[in-house]
N, C-alpha and C positions, 0 to 999 in steps of 0.2 A: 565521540568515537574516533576523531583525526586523530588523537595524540597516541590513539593505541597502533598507529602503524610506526610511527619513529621510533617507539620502543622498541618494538620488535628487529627493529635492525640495530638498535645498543643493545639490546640482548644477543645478538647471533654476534656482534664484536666482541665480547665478552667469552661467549661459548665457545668459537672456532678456537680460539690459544687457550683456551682451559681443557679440550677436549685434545689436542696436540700434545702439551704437557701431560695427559693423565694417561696417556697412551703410552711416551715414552719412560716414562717414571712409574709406573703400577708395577710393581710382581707378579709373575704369575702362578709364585707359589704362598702357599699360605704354612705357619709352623705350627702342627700337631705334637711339638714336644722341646722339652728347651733343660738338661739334665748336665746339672756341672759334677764330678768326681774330684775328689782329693786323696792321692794315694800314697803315703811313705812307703817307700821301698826300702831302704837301710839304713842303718848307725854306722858312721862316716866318722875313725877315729881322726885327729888332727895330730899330723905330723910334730914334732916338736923345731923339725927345721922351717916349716912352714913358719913366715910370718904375717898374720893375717890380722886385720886390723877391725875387732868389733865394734860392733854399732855400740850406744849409751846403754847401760844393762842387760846388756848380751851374756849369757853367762858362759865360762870361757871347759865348760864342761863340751861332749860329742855332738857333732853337727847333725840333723836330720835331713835330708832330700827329698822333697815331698812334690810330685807331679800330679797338675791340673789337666784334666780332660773334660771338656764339654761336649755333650756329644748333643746335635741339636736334627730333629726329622722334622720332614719336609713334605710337604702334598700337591700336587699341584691342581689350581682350583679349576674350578669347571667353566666351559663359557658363560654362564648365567644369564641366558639371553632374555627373559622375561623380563631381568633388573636392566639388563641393557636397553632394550625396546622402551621398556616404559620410563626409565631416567635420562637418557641420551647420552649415557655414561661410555664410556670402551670396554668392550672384556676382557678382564685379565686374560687372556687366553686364546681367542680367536679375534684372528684381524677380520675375518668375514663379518661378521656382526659388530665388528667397532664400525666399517667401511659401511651396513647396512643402516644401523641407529644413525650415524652421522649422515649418508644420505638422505634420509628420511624427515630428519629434522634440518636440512636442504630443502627437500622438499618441499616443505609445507611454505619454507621465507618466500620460496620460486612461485607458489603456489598464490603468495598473498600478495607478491611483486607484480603474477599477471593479473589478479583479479583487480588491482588498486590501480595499475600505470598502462598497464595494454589497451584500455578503448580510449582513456581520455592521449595517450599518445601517440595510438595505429589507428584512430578509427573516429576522427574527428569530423567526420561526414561533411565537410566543404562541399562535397562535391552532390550531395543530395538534391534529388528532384522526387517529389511525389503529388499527389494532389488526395485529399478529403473532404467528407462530409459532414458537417456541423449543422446548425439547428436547421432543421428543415418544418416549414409550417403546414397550412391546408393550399398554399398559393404559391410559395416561394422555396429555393433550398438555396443555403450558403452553401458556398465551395473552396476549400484554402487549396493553393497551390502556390512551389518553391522551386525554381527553376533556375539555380547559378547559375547556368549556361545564358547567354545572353543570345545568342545566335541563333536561337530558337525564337525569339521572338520576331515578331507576333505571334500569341500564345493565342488559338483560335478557340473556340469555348461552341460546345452543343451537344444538343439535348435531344430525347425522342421518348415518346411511350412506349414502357415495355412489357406491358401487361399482352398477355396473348391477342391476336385480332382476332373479334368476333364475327362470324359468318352472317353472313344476310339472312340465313335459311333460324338460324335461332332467333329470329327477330328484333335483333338488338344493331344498332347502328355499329357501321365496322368503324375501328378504331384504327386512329391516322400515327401509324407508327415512325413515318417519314423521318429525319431528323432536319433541325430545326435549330440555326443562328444565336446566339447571345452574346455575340460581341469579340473583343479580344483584348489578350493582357497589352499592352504597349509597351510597360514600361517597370523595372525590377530594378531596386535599386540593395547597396547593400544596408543602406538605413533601414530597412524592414526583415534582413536577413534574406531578401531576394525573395520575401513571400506576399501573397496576394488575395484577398479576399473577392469572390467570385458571387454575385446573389440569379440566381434562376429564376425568371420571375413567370407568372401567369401560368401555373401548372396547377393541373386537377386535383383536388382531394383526394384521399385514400387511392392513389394508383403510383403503382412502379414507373419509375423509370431512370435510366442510364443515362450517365453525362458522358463527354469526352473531348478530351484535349488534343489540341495539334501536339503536343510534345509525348506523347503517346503514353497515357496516363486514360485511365476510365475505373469507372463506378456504378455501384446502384444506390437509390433510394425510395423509399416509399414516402409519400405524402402525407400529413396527419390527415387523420379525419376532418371532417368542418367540428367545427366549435360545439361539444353538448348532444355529437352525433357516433352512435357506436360505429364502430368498422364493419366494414364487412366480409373481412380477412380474418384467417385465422378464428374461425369460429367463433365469428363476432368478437373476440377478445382483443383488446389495446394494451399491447406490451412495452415494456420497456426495461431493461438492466440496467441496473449501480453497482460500482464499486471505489475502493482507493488504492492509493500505493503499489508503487510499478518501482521495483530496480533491475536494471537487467541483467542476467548473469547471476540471478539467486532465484534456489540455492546454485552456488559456485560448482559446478564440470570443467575439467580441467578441458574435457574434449570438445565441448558447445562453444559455438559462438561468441565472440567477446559482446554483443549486442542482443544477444539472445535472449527473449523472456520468456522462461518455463509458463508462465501461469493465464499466457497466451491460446498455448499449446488447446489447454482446457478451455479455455472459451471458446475458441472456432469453430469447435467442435458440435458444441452446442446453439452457436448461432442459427445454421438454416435449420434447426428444428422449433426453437421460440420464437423464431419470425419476430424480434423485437422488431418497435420504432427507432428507438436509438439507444446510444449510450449515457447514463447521468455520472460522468467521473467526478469522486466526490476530493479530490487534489491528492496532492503527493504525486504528482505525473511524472515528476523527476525527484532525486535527492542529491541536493546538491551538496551538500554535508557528509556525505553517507559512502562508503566507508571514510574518503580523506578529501575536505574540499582543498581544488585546485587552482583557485582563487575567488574574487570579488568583484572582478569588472563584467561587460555583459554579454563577453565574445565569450565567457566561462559557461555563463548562463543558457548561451545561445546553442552550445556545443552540448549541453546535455540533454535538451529540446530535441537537436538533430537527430542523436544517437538515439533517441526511442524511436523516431519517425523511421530513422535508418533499419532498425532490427528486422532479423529476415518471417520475423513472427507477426509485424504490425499488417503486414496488405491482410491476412487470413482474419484479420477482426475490425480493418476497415473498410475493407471492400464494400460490403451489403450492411456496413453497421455504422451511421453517423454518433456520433462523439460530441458531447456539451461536456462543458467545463467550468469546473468551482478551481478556489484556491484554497490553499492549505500550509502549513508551514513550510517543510521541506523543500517548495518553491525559492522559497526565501531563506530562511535560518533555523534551525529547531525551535520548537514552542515561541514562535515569533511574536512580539506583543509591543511593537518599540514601532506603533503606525507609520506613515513615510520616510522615514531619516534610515539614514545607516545605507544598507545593502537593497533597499527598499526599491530603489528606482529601477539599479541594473538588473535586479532579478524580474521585474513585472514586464521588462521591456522583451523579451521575446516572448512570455502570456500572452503580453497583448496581440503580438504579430501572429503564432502560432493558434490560438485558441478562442481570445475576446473576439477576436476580428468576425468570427463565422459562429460568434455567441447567441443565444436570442436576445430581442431588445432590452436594453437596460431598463431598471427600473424608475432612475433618473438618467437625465444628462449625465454624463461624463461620472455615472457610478460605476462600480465593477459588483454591482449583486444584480438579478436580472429577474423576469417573469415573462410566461407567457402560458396559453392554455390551449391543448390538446386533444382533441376529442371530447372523454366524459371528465378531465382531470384538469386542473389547474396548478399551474408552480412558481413556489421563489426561490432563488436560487441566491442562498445566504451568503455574504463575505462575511468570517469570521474573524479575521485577518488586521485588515487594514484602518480596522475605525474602533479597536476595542482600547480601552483602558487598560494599562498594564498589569499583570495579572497580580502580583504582590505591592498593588497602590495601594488597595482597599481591602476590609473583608466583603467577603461576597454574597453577604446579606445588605451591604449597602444600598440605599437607592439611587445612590448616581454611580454606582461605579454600571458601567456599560462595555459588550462585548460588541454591538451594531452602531453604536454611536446615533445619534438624534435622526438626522434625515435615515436610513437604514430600518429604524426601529417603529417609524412614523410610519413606510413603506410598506412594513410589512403587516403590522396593526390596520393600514386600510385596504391590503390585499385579504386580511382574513374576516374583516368587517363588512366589504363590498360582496351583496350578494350574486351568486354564483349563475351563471349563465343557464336557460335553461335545457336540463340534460346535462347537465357538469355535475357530477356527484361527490367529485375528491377534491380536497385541496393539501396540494404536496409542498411543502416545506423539506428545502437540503439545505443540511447543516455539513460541513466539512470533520468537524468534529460532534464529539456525542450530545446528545441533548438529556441524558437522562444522568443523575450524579451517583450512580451504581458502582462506577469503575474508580479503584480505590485507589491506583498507581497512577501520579502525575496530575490526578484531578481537578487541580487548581486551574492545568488549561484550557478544561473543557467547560460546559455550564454547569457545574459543580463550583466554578470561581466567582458566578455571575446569576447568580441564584436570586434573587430580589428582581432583576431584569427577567428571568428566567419565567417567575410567577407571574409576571403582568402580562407577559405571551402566553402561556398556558390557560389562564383565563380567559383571554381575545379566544383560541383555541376553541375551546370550553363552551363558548358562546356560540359558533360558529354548529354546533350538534345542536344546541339548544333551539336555533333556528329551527331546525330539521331538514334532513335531506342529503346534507352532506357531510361526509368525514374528515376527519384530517387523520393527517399519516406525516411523520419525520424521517427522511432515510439520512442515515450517516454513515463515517466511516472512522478511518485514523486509526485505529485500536490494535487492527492487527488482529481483530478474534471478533467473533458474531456474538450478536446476542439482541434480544427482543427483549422490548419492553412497555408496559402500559401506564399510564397518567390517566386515574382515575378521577372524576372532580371529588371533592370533598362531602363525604356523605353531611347530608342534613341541609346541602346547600339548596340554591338554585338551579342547578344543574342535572339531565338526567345521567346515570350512569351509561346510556347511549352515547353521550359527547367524550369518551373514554378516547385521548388521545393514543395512537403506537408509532412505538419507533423501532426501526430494522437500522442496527449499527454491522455494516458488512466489511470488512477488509483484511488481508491484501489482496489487493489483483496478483500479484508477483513478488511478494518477500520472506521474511521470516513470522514466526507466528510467536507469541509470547509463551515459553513453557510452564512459567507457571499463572494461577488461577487470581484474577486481579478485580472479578467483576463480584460484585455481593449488594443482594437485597438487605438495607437496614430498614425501611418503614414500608410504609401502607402508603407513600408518594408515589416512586417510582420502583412499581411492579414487577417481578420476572415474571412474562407471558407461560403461562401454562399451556400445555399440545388441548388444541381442540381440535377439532371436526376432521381434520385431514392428516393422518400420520403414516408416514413413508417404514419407519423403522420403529421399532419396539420401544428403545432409547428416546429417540424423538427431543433431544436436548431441543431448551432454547437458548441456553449458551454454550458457546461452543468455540473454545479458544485455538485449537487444533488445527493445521491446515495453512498451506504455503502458499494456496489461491484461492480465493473464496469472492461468489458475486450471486448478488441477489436479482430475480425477477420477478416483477410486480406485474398482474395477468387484473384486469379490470375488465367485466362483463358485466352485463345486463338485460337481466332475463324477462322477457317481454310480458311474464305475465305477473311482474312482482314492480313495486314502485320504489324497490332500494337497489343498490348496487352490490356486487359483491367484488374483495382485492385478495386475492390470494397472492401471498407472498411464497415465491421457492428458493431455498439457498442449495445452492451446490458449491463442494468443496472439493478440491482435486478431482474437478473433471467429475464427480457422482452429484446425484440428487441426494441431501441430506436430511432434509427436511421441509415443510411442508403448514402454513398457516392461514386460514381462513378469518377475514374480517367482512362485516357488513356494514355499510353507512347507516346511520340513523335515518329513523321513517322521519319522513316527509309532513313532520305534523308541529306546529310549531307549539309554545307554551312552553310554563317552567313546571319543575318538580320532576318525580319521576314516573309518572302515569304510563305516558309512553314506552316506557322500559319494557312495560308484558307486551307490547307488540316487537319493538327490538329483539327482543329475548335473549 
């Protein structure tokens, strides 16, 4: 997409002395008629004194006089502003409308001059200070905070219970709201971007509470649940949001904000009513490509980090909303697949300070994929990224070509084989991109490229119901457009049809939406979910490419008088509930075939 911005400005060098020339040089009339006469008037005797000298075969008989008149009408043409407006042409006729077309097609260059050069050259946030919430467990919460002011430090860091105090008279112990010490920053260098990862340690499960800094910065968050234990918020229900894809500034108003994100707007809104846990951003948090990158080193990187943190939209959806974090290309390069080399380093290098930092624990040492488990859920949180085989190495029935790379792939085969805590019903798997080979446009980057690797997860998967008890679920993103999808295991196998993987592919958080239709069911593999148990509207798609913001919430209860769990997934699109899907864990009954299916149902 960078090279359609220097076009556009040899295109407008081009147009301005075309549009100049066609101005001065057009007509304003046009000829309705073009009529030549030839008329003899008389016989012209020739003197005999004349001596007149004829032409070669003139014959030397009466001269005739014969007068030409051209008579030519004229019209003059009409402004034609319809063909002026829509060519960018001049009107023969009216300078108002050559002076409005040529503004207008001004306009639009001014238009793509401030949406491309105005934040990366006005608003390169240096001077940014905020502070966030990242994973927060049943014990601990990370905290990132950026404080280029130096003179601020020491950055004094505390904490207090903020759940209401309960009276003596209700017979429950009062709660010590007091606040409470955790140390201080010392020390902000700009090797880190001048940011800092903060951890809260020794705090109660499932309860609120607010942090706050000497640099005058505060927040909320809620504590997970213990381990395998429902909530006891929000009507019993453990929430959490996903989504991908943030640019800021689209769609483009010429009157918003250069750091603005519309599709913010619509989250916040909806925050204090889902009372999520947190955020699972599935990457694309920046586009550093997108419309024109503005270089490769890691102060470019760093500044585009800034500038979402900067938008006067991010406190309304970080405030009371912690934020995990995957990677995705746009971090890096479009459809990235070229592992460490290249741009590789510069670009991870503010991920790591901005996001890894306040990530949950990795899944190895010194990897960037991560897990940890939540109440009734468990997660791994996939690099797609940095460990895959290049996407046009191999076909992607191969069996070595790899999208996780060996240790990655080992990781996650023993997170989905390791039985589940108990009281853990979900195990969640995010994938940055799709996990289903449905989407027909570009699919080589997705697991559509990786399809051999693809099946020996699905299986692991597969097995994982087979046990009984618990489900798995895939949330992705990337796409630009929703859509649900089901992994059936293969009939006749070992598998019951309970073990039926889903995936919820949701995105943008904030950009454009593909207009036209990319996603398509070819086999009995990878299923389009059908509306069951819960529909919001008539329509009730489960794909649904439409929409400039779009984020999904995953609502996990467990009703006390049943031994499965239930996961209702909600997507909302521009700020509406759009629809509405009901999943149930498989029972709790182990063995193969599909017996257990009439109890599933």
């Amino acid at each position: 997409m960078s090279h359609f911005v220097p076009a556009i400005y040899a295109l407008l060098a081009v147009y301005v002395p075309s549009f100049i020339y066609n101005f001065r040089t057009t007509s304003p009339y046009k000829i309705i008629s073009d009529e030549l006469d030839m008329i003899v008037k008389e016989t012209v005797d020739r003197d005999a004194s004349e001596e007149l000298e004829l032409l070669d075969g003139a014959d030397e008989g009466p001269i005739e006089e014969i007068d030409v008149e051209e008579t030519i009408v004229l019209e003059e043409k009409g402004p034609h502003i319809l063909r002026t407006l829509l060519t960018g042409l001049p009107s023969p006729t009216s300078i108002f409308w050559s002076l409005v077309t040529l503004g207008i097609n001004l306009a639009l260059v001014g238009m793509v001059t401030d949406y491309v050069y105005r934040a990366p050259l006005l608003h390169q946030a240096h001077d940014l200070s905020f502070a966030s919430v990242g994973y927060v467990s049943d014990s601990t919460a990370n905290v990132l905070v950026r404080e280029p002011k130096l003179s601020e430090l020491p950055i004094y860091v505390s904490y207090r219970n903020a759940d209401p105090p309960l009276s003596v008279e209700s017979g429950q112990r009062l709660i010590d709201t007091s606040w409470k010490s955790e140390g201080t920053v010392d020390h902000l260098t700009e090797d880190t971007d001048y940011t800092a990862a903060i951890r809260l340690k020794n705090l109660r499960p499932d309860t609120r509470y607010q942090y706050a800094l000497s640099n005058n910065h505060t927040g909320y968050f809620i504590t997970a649940p213990r381990i395998g234990v429902p909530s006891k918020r929000n009507g019993g229900k453990f929430t959490f949001l996903h989504t991908s894809c943030i640019k800021p500034r689209f769609p483009y108003n010429p009157r918003s904000h250069p750091l603005a994100i519309p599709g913010f707007e619509h989250l916040s809104k909806w925050i204090p009513k889902l009372k999520a846990s947190f955020m699972l951003f599935l990457g694309d948090f920046i586009y550093i490509d997108v419309p024109k990158r503005m270089g490769s080193d890691i102060e470019t990187y760093r500044r585009e980090y800034r500038q979402v943190y900067s938008s006067p939209d991010w406190p309304d959806v970080s405030a009371e909303l912690p934020w995990i974090h995957v990677l995705d290309d746009h971090e890096i390069a479009n459809d990235w697949d070229a592992n460490t080399t290249g741009v590789y380093e510069a670009a991870v290098d503010p991920w790591h300070h901005y996001q890894t930092s306040v990530n949950p624990p990795a899944a190895r040492p010194g990897a960037t994929y991560f897990t940890f488990t939540s109440g009734p859920a468990s997660f791994f949180l996939l690099d797609t990224r940095r460990y895959r085989d290049a996407t046009a190495s191999k076909p992607a029935t191969d069996p070595s070509k790899t999208m996780l790379g060996v240790d990655q792939l080992a990781s996650l085969l023993t997170f989905l084989s390791t039985p589940a805590s108990p009281g853990v019903r979900w195990k969640i798997v995010v994938s940055s991109i799709p996990f289903t080979k449905n989407w027909r446009f570009n699919a080589d980057d997705t697991w559509a490229g990786y399809l051999a690797e693809r099946a020996r997860i699905l299986e692991a998967m597969w097995d994982v119901g087979l046990r009984g008890g618990v489900g798995v679920v895939v949330l992705s993103g990337d796409r630009h457009e929703f859509a649900a999808t089901a992994f059936p295991p293969p009939a006749g196998g070992r598998w019951p049809l309970s073990a039926t993987v889903h995936e919820f592919s949701t995105s943008p958080a904030s950009m454009f939406w593909i207009p036209w239709r990319t996603y398509e069911q070819k086999d009995d593999e990878d299923v389009k979910i059908k509306d069951r148990e819960v529909v919001l509207t008539p329509e009730a798609y489960r794909y649904i490419p439409a929409g400039n913001s779009k984020f999904g919430a995953v609502e996990i209860s467990s009703p006390p008088q049943s031994d499965q769990s239930l996961l209702t997934y909600r997507l909302f699109i521009d700020g509406a509930e759009a629809w509405t899907y009901l999943v149930t864990s498989p029972p709790p009954l182990a063995g193969a075939g599909r017996n257990k299916d009439a109890i599933w149902g």
